[in-house]
Structures are given as C-alpha cells and as structure tokens.
C-alpha positions as CSV (number, residue, x, y, z in Angstrom):
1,X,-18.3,207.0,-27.4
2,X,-19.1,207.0,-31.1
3,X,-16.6,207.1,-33.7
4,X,-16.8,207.9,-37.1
5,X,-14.7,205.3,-39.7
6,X,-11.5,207.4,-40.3
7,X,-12.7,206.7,-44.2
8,X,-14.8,209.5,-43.8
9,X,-12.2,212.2,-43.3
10,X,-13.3,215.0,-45.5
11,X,-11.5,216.0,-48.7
12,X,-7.6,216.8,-48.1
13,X,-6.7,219.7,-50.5
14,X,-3.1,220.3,-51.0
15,X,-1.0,223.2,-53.2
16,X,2.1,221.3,-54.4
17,X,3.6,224.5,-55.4
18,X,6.1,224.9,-52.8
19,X,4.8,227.7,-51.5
20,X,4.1,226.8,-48.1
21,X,5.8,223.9,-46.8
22,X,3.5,220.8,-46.8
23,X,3.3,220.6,-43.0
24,X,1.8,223.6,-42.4
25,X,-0.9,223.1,-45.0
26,X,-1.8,219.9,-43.2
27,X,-2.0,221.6,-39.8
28,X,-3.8,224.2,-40.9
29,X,-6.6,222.1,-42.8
30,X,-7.0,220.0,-39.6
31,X,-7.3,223.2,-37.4
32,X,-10.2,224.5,-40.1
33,X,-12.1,221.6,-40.2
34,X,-12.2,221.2,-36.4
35,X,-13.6,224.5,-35.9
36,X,-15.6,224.7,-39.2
37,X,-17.0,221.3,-37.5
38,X,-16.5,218.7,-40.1
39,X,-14.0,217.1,-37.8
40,X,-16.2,216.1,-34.4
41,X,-14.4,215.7,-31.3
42,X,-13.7,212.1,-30.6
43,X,-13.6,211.2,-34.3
44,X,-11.0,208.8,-35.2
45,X,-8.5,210.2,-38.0
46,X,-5.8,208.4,-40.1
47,X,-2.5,207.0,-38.6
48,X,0.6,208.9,-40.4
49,X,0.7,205.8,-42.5
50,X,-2.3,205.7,-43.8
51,X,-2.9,209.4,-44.6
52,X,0.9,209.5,-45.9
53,X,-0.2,207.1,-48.4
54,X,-3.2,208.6,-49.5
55,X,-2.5,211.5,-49.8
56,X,0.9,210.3,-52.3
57,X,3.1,212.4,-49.8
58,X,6.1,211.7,-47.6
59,X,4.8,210.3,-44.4
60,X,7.9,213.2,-42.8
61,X,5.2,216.5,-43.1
62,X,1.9,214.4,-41.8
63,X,4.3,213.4,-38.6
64,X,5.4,216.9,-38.3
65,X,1.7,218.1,-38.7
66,X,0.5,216.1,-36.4
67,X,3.1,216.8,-33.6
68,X,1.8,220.7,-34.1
69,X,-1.4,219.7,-33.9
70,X,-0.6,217.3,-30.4
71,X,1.1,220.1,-29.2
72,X,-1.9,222.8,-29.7
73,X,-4.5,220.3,-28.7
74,X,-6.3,219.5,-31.1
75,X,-5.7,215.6,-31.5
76,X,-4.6,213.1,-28.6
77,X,-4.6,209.4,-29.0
78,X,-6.6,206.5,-27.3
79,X,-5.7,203.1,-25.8
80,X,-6.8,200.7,-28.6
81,X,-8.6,203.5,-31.2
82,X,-5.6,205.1,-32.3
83,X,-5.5,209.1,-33.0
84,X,-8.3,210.8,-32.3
85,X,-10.0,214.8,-32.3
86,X,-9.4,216.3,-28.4
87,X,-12.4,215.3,-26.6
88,X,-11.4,218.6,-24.6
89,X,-12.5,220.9,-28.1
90,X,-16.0,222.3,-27.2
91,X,-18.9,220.9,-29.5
92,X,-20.0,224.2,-30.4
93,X,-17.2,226.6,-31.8
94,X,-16.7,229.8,-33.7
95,X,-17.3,228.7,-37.5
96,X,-15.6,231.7,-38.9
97,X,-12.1,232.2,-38.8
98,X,-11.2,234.5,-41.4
99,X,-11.7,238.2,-40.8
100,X,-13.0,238.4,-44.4
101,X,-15.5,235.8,-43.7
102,X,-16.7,237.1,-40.5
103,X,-17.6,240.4,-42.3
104,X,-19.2,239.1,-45.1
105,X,-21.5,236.5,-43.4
106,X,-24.1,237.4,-41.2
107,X,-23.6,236.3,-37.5
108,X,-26.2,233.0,-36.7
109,X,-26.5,233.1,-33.4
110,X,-25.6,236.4,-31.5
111,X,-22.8,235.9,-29.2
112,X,-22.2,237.3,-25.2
113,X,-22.1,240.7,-24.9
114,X,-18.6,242.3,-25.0
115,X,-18.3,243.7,-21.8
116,X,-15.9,246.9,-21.0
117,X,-16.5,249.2,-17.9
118,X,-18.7,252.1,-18.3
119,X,-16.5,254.5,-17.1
120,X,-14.4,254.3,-20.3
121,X,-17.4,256.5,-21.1
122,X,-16.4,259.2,-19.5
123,X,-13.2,259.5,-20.4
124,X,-13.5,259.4,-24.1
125,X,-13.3,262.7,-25.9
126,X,-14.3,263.8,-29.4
127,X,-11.9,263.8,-32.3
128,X,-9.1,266.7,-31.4
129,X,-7.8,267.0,-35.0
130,X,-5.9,270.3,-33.1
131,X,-3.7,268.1,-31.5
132,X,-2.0,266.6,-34.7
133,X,-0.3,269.4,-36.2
134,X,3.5,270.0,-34.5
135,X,4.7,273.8,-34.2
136,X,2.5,276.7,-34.0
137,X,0.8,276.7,-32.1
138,X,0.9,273.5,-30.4
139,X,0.6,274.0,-26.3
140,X,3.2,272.3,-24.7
141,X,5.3,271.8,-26.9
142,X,9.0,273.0,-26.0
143,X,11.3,274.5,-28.4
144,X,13.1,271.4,-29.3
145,X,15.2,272.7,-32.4
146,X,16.9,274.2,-29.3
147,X,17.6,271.2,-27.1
148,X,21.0,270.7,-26.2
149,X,20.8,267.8,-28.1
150,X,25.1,266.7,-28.4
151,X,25.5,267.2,-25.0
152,X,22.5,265.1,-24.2
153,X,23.4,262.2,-26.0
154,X,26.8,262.0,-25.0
155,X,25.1,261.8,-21.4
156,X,22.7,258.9,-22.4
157,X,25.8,257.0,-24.2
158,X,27.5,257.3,-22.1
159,X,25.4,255.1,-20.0
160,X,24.1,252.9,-23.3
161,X,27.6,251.9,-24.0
162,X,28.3,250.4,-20.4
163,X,25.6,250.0,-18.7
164,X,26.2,249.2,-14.6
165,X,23.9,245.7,-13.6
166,X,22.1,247.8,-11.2
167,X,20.6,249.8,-14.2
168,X,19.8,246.6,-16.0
169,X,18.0,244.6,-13.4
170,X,14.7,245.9,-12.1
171,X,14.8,249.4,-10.7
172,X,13.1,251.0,-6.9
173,X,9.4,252.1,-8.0
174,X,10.5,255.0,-6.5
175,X,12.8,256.0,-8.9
176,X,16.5,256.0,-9.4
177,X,17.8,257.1,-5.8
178,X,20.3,260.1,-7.3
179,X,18.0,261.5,-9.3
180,X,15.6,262.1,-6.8
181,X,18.2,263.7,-4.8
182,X,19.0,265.6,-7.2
183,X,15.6,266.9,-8.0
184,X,14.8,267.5,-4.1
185,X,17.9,269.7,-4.5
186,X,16.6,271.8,-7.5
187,X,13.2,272.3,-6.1
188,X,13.9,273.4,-2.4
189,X,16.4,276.1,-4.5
190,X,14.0,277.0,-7.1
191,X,10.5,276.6,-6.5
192,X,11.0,276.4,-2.2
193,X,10.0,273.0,-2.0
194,X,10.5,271.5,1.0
195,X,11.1,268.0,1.0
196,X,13.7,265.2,0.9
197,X,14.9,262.5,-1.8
198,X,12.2,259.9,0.2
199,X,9.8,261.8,-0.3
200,X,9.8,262.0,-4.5
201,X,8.5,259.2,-6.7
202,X,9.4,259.4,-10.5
203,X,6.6,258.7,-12.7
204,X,6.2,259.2,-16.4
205,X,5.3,262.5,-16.4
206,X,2.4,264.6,-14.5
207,X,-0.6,262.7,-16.3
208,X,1.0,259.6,-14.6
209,X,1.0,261.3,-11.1
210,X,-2.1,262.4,-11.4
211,X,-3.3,259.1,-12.0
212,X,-1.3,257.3,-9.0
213,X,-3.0,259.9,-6.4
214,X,-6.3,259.6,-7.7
215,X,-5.5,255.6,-7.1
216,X,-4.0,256.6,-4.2
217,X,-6.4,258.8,-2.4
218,X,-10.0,258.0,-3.6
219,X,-12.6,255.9,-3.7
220,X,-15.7,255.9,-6.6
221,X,-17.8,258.9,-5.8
222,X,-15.3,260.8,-3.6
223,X,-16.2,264.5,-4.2
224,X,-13.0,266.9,-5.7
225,X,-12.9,270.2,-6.7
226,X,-11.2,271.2,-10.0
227,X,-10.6,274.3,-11.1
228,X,-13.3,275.7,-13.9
229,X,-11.9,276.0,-16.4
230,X,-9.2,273.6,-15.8
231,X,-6.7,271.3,-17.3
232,X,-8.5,267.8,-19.3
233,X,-6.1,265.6,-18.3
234,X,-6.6,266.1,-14.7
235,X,-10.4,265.7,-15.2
236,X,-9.8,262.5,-16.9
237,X,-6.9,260.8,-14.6
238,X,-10.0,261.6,-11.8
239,X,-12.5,260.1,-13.7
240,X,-10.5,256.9,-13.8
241,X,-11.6,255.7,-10.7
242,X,-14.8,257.4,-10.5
243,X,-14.2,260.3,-8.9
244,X,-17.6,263.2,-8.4
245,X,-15.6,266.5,-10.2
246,X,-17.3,269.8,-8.5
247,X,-16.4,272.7,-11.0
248,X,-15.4,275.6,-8.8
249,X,-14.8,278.8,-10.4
250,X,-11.5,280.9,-11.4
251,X,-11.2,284.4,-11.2
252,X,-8.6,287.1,-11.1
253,X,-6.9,285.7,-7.7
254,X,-7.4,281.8,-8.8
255,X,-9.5,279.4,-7.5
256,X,-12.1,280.6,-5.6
257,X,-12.0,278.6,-2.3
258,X,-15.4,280.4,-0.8
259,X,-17.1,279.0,-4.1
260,X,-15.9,275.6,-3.2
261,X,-17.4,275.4,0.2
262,X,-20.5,276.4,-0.8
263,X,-20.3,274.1,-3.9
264,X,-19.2,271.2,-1.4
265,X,-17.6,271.9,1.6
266,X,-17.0,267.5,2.4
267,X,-14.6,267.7,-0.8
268,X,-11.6,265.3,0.3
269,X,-9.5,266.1,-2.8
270,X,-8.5,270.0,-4.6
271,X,-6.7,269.7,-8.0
272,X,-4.8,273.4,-8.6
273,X,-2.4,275.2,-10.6
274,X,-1.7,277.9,-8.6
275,X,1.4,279.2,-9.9
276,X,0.2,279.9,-13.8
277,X,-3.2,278.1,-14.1
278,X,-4.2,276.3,-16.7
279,X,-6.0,277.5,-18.8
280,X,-6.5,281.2,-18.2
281,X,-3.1,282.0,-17.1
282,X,-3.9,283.3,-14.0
283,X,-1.5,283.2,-10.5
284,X,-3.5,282.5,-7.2
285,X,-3.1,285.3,-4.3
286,X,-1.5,284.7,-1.4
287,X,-4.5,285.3,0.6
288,X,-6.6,282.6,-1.3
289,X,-3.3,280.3,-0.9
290,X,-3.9,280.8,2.7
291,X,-7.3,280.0,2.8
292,X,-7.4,277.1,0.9
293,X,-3.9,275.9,2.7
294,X,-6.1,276.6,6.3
295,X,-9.7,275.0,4.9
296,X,-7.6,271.9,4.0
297,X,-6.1,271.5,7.4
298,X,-9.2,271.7,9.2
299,X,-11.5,269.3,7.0
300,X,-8.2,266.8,6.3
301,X,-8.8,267.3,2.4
302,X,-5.7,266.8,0.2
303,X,-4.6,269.3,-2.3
304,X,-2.7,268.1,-5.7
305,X,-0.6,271.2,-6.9
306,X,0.3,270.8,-10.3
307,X,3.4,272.8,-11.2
308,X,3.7,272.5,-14.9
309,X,5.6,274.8,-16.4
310,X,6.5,277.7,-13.6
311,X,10.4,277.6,-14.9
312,X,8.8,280.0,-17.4
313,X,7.9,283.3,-15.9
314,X,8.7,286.6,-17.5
315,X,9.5,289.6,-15.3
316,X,11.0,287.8,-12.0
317,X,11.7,284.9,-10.4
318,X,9.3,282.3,-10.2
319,X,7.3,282.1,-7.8
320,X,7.4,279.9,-4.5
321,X,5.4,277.0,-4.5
322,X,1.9,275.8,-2.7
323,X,4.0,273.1,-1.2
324,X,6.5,275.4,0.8
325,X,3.6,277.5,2.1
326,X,2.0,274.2,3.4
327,X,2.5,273.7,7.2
328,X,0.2,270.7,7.7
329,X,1.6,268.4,5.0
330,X,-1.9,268.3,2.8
331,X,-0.1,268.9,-0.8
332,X,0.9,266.9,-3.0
333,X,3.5,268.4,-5.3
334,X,3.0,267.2,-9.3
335,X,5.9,268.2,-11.4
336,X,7.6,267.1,-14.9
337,X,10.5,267.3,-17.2
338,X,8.3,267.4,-20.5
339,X,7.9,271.1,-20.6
340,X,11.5,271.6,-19.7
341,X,13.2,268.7,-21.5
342,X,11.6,266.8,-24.2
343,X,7.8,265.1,-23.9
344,X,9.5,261.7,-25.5
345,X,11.6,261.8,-22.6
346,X,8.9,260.7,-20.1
347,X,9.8,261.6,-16.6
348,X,8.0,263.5,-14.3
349,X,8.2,263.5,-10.4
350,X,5.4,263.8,-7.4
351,X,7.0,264.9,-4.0
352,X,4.4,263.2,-1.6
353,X,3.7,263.7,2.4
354,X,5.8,261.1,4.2
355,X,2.9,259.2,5.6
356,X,1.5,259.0,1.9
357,X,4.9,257.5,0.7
358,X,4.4,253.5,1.4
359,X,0.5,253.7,-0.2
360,X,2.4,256.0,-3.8
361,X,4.5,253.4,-4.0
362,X,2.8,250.5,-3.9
363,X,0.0,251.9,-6.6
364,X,3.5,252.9,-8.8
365,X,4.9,249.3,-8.5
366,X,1.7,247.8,-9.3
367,X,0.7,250.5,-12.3
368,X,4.5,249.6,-14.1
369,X,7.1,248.7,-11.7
370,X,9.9,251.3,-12.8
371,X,10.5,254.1,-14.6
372,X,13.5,253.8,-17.5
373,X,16.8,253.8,-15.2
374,X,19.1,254.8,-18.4
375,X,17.1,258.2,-18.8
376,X,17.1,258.6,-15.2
377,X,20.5,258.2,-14.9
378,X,21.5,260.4,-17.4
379,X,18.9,263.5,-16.4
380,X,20.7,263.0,-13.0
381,X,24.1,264.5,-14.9
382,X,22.2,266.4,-16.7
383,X,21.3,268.1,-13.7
384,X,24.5,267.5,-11.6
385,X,26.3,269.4,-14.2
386,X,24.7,272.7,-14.7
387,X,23.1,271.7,-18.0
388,X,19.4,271.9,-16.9
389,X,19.9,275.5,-15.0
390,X,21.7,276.7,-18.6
391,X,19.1,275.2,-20.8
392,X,16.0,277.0,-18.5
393,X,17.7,279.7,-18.8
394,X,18.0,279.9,-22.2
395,X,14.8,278.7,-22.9
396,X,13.4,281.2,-20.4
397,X,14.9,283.8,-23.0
398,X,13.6,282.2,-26.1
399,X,10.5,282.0,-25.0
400,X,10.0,285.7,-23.9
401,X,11.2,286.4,-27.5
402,X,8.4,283.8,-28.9
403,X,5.4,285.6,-26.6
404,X,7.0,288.9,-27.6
405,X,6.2,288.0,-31.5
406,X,2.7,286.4,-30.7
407,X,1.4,289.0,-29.2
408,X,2.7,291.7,-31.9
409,X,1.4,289.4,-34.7
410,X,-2.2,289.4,-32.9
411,X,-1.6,293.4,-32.2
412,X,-1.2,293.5,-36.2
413,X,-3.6,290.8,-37.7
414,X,-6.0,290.3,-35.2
415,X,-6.5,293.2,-32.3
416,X,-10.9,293.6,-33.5
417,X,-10.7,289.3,-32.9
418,X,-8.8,288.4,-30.3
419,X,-8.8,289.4,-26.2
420,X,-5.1,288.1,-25.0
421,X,-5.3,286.9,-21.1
422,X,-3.2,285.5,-19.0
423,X,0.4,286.8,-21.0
424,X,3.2,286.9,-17.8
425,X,4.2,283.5,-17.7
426,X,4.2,280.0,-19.0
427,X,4.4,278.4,-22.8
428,X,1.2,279.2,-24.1
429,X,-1.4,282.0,-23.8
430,X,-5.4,282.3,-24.3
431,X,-7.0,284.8,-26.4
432,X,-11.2,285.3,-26.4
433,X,-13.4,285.2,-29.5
434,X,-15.7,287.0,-30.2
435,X,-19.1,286.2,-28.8
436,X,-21.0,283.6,-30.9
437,X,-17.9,282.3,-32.5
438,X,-17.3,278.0,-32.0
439,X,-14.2,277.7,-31.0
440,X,-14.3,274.1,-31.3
441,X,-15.2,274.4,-34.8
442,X,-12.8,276.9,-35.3
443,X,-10.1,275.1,-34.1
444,X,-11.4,272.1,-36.4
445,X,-10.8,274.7,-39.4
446,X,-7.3,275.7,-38.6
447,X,-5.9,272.3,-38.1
448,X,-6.8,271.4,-41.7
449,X,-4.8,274.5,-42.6
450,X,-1.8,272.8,-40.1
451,X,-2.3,274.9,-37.5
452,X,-2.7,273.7,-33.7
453,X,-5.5,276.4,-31.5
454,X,-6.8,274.4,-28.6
455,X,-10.2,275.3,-28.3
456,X,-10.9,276.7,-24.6
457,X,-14.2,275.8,-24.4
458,X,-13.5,272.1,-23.5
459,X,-11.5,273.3,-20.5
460,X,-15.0,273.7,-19.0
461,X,-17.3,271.8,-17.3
462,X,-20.4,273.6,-19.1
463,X,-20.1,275.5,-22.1
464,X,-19.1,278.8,-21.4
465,X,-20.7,282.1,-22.8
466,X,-17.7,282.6,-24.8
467,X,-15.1,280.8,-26.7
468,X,-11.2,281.0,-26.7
469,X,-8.4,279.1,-27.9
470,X,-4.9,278.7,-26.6
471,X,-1.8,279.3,-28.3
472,X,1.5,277.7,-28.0
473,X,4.3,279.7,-28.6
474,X,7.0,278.0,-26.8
475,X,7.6,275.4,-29.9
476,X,7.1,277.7,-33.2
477,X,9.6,280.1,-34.4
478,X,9.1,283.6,-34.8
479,X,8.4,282.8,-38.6
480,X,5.9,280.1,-38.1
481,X,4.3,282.5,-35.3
482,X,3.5,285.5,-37.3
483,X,2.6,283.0,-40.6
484,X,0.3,280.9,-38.1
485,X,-1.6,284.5,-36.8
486,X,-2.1,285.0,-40.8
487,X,-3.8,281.5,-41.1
488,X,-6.0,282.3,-38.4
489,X,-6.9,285.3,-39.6
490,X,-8.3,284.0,-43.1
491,X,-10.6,281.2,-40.8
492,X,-12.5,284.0,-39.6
C-alpha cells in the first residue's frame, strides 16, 4: 500500500489559550482532517516524538490524543511503518461536520434517501394550537387544584423513602399484582365488570391499550368499525399498524350496528364508547348493546369498549358496563386513571378475555416492559383506603357545579350561537355552530386568546355539514368558565 511521508501532515493549528485542554484540540484536528479527507486512510503520521517536538509541546497531550483517537478508531499501527490512519475509515466520507456548514454549503452529491414508513402519514395531524392552553376549556382535563394532593404524597413517600427490592428490580408486564386486584375489586362494584386480577394488564393510560390490542389483534388492512364521529386517538393507535377504519354512524341510541353491517359486515374489530360517547355525548341503548354484543358472537369480531370517564354521571349511578353484559367473552374493557387522578400520573388498565391474556402480555413486555411500580404501589393505597371512592365523589360534585355554570354562561352569552348536546354525563360537553361557521378555524382564534375549544369537526371521518366544538369544564373554575364563554363570544 502507498504511504504518504509523514512530512506531509497538514498544518497543526493550536490555541495556547488554555481554553481547551491541548489534548482535545489534537484529537479533534485529527478527527477533522480524516473526514475533511486530507488525512487518507493508510497514511503514515508522526510518532509522539516527533509531533511533540514539532509542534514545541509536551509529548503528555499528543500521547493522550492519540490513545483517544486508538480508542475511537481512527489510527492503528503497523508492523515496521509505525502509526498509521485506520485502513477500516471508508475512502469516501461526509465532508461536513458542522451543522453550520452543512447549511451553508450546498450538498455535492445527493445522499440515500432517508427512509421512514409511510404510515407515519397517516397518523400526523395538523397543528392543534387548541391543545396548548390549560383550564377552560381544555377536555380532559380534571380539576387538579382539587386533588388530594397531601394525602397523595404522603402515599408515594412513603414508598420513595423505603423502597421494597421487589419495587426496584424489574416489575410483571402485567402490572403490580395488588393493584390489579384492587382495581378488579372496584370495577365488578362500580361499573359490573366481571373479571379477575389475571385478567387486567396496566398500561400507561387508554392511548396505550388501545395501542397493545390493535398490536394484539390485527393485521395491515384488517377492516374495524369506529364510531363517526369518534375519539382521534383511537383512530390513530389503529392506524399504527395499518388498520382499514369503516366510519359507522352515531345517532340518538349510539352506534348504529345495522349501519355497520351494511358498511362491512367481515369487520373483525368494533372500537365504542358506549357509556358516554365521545364526542357527542351520547349513551348507547340496551337494545343496540344487545345487538352488537350478539353480531359479535356470531362473526367472532372483537369489541374494544373504552370506558373513559363514566365515574362522572349526573342524575344516577353509572351505568353498567359493555363488559358485564358480554356473555361470549368478545370485549375488551379499556379504562384509566387520567380522568379520575391526574394525566402525569400515567396508569391506565385493560381487563382482557383470558385466552387474549398470554398474546396482551407479550406485546406489553415487548412495547416497555413495566409500568412504574412506585405509582402503582401507592394508587393500590390509594384505593385500599377509601381515598379514590371520596375523591370521585367529590369530584362527581364539583363537576355538576362546573356543567351547571357552563351551561348558564352559554344560556346568557351565547343561546342564538350555540346548540348544547350531549349534557348528562362526563367532563366535557359539545355545542353546534352555526351552519357555515369553521370550527377549526375558530378554535385556531380562541386559543390565541388562551382559550382551549376542540373543534368537532376532526372527530369525523368526512367533514360534516356542521361544525362544533367541545368544551371542558371539568378543569376550569366557575370564574374562568363564565370569563372563557365571554372570549368566545367576541370570536364570533
């Protein structure tokens, strides 16, 4: 192999300064002119000795520099030709290293194409400047000025301070073992759930177990039914493994299940919110409960009932879930703490059929292992202790205050420009615009003004004839609520 005389090594410049240590300089000049190309591979450079002495330095930084640069491989030595540029470094190599460079200089020779998967493309969304503004009227947000915050912390402390090794090590993808008991507890009381501590898996939250029984259950173009309008978030956790969404239709009683099977009767997936759906607020009948529980059984299709925020219902108890009505083990209960607790807190819950159990787990271990076991741990006192009942209960009360004072702020500012749907349950409520009115634009307007109004239009598939937005009321006081409608107002 050719070698250049090391006499031709190219200018050394060095800052005596003191400002970077001398060994560093070094390093970094070699790395430049390796990739800048004045340095070939293969080309013989000075010993330590000589480039000590040339250089009018201590030979202590050149050793040190070139250690670093043995150890990153960008010189070796040969038998019998000394120290030498890595025959490994490719002869053609980025010439740019500085991000300042790389932008002012045009690019030579184009490079390979950066390659990303094209379904990314259809999860991206526009811009939601809506979504940045906290308070009114923000949907989902809980009232978290309320949060039992003392007694909280003492819980998670308590566990901080002392930690047991089995909360340290790495945890059951499952989830921690007593706080799925103690959720299968709550929910067989509450919401008539039936189901046992096997049978739940703790995720981050209901986006998260969305995601795990899309991964779970379908393959690229598997055909689902989603409620139109419906909730984004399932749309997208679908779309991210290239599920075929078929729109079906909401009315007064829910989903329409007739719709569906005209639409695409070899579905094998139904997303739902059938206790207070999202968006318009709606509960779905028994009747249609039935049928869709009975069309599911005899075509094998698996229903996901999302069961977001049904703590919250004004006027009676809430109501019994899809799940406890399901005789054929075909739903898929999706729950989470975020609307009752705290979003930060990130723990949510799936309570899965026991033959789906070995195929949830394995897509939750391989997603991220574990959930945190110190907020596990202390949610499971939390709800042990009678903390959780009190603070629903509470909220529950709060929150029919809050909806109270929405809707007289709309009776007083807005009645000739607003249409209020959907007002018996939940944390939020939609209201109609008039026809003609962008809502998407509209909400653009009110968020410079630091207002939050989802825009309901991008609930639906299509574009729908008119426009709506949803209002959170759950995390504004009765001040920020009646000051909010007055914002809204002016847009108009």
């Amino acid at each position: 192999m050719k070698r250049l005389s090391a006499g031709f090594l190219p200018p050394v410049a060095l800052d005596a300064s003191g400002g970077v240590p001398m060994y560093d300089q070094l390093s970094e000049w070699f790395r430049r002119a390796i990739i800048d190309g004045r340095l070939r591979p293969g080309q013989r450079v000075p010993s330590t000795r000589s480039l000590a002495n040339e250089l009018s330095i201590s030979r202590i930084p050149v050793l040190s520099a070139y250690e670093q640069l043995y150890a990153e491989g960008y010189l070796e030595t040969f038998v019998g030709a000394g120290t030498c540029v890595a025959r490994s470094i490719p002869g053609e190599v980025p010439k740019l290293t500085n991000a300042t460079q790389r932008a002012s200089q045009p690019r030579m020779v184009p490079s390979a194409p950066r390659r990303i998967s094209q379904r990314v493309a259809t999860l991206r969304t526009p811009p939601q400047t809506w979504a940045d503004n906290q308070g009114a009227f923000r949907v989902g947000l809980p009232a978290i000025d309320h949060f039992p915050i003392v007694a909280w912390s003492k819980l998670v402390n308590r566990y901080a301070r002392q930690p047991p090794i089995d909360h340290m090590v790495y945890g059951n993808p499952m989830g921690h073992l007593p706080l799925r008991e103690a959720i299968a507890e709550y929910l067989g009381t509450v919401r008539a759930v039936r189901c046992d501590a096997s049978q739940i898996l703790i995720t981050t939250g209901s986006q998260h177990g969305l995601q795990i029984c899309a991964h779970a259950l379908l393959e690229a173009k598997d055909r689902v039914w989603m409620e139109d309008p419906g909730y984004p978030g399932a749309r997208q956790a679908l779309r991210t493994v290239g599920a075929d969404i078929v729109p079906v239709p909401v009315d007064d009683e829910g989903l329409n299940v007739d719709a569906g099977i005209r639409l695409s009767k070899n579905a094998c997936l139904i997303y739902i919110s059938p206790s207070h759906q999202f968006p318009l607020g709606v509960t779905m009948s028994a009747a249609r409960r039935m049928q869709l529980l009975s069309w599911a059984a005899r075509t094998g299709a698996w229903i996901i009932e999302d069961d977001y925020d049904s703590e919250y219902r004004f006027g009676g108890r809430p109501l019994a879930s899809l799940q406890g009505m399901d005789t054929d083990d075909r739903v898929i209960y999706v729950g989470t703490f975020s609307k009752v607790m705290f979003p930060a807190l990130r723990v949510g819950y799936i309570v899965a059929p026991k033959d789906l159990i070995p195929a949830f787990a394995t897509v939750r271990d391989a997603f991220d292992t574990f959930s945190s076991t110190l907020y596990q741990a202390a949610l499971t006192d939390f709800i042990r202790t009678g903390q959780f009942a009190r603070h629903i209960r509470r909220m529950r009360a709060l929150y029919l205050e809050r909806r109270t004072a929405l809707l007289e702020a709309i009776d007083q500012y807005m009645d000739d420009k607003l249409e209020v749907i959907g007002t018996h349950a939940g944390m939020q409520l939609t209201a109609l615009l008039p026809r003609g009115i962008d809502d998407v634009a509209l909400s653009i307007k009110t968020a410079k003004l630091g207002i939050s109004t989802r825009p309901l239009s991008i609930c639906y598939a299509k574009p729908p004839k008119r426009g709506g937005v949803i209002l959170g009321y759950s995390g504004a006081s009765i001040l920020e609520i009646a000051d909010g409608i007055r914002r809204l107002r002016s847009c108009f």
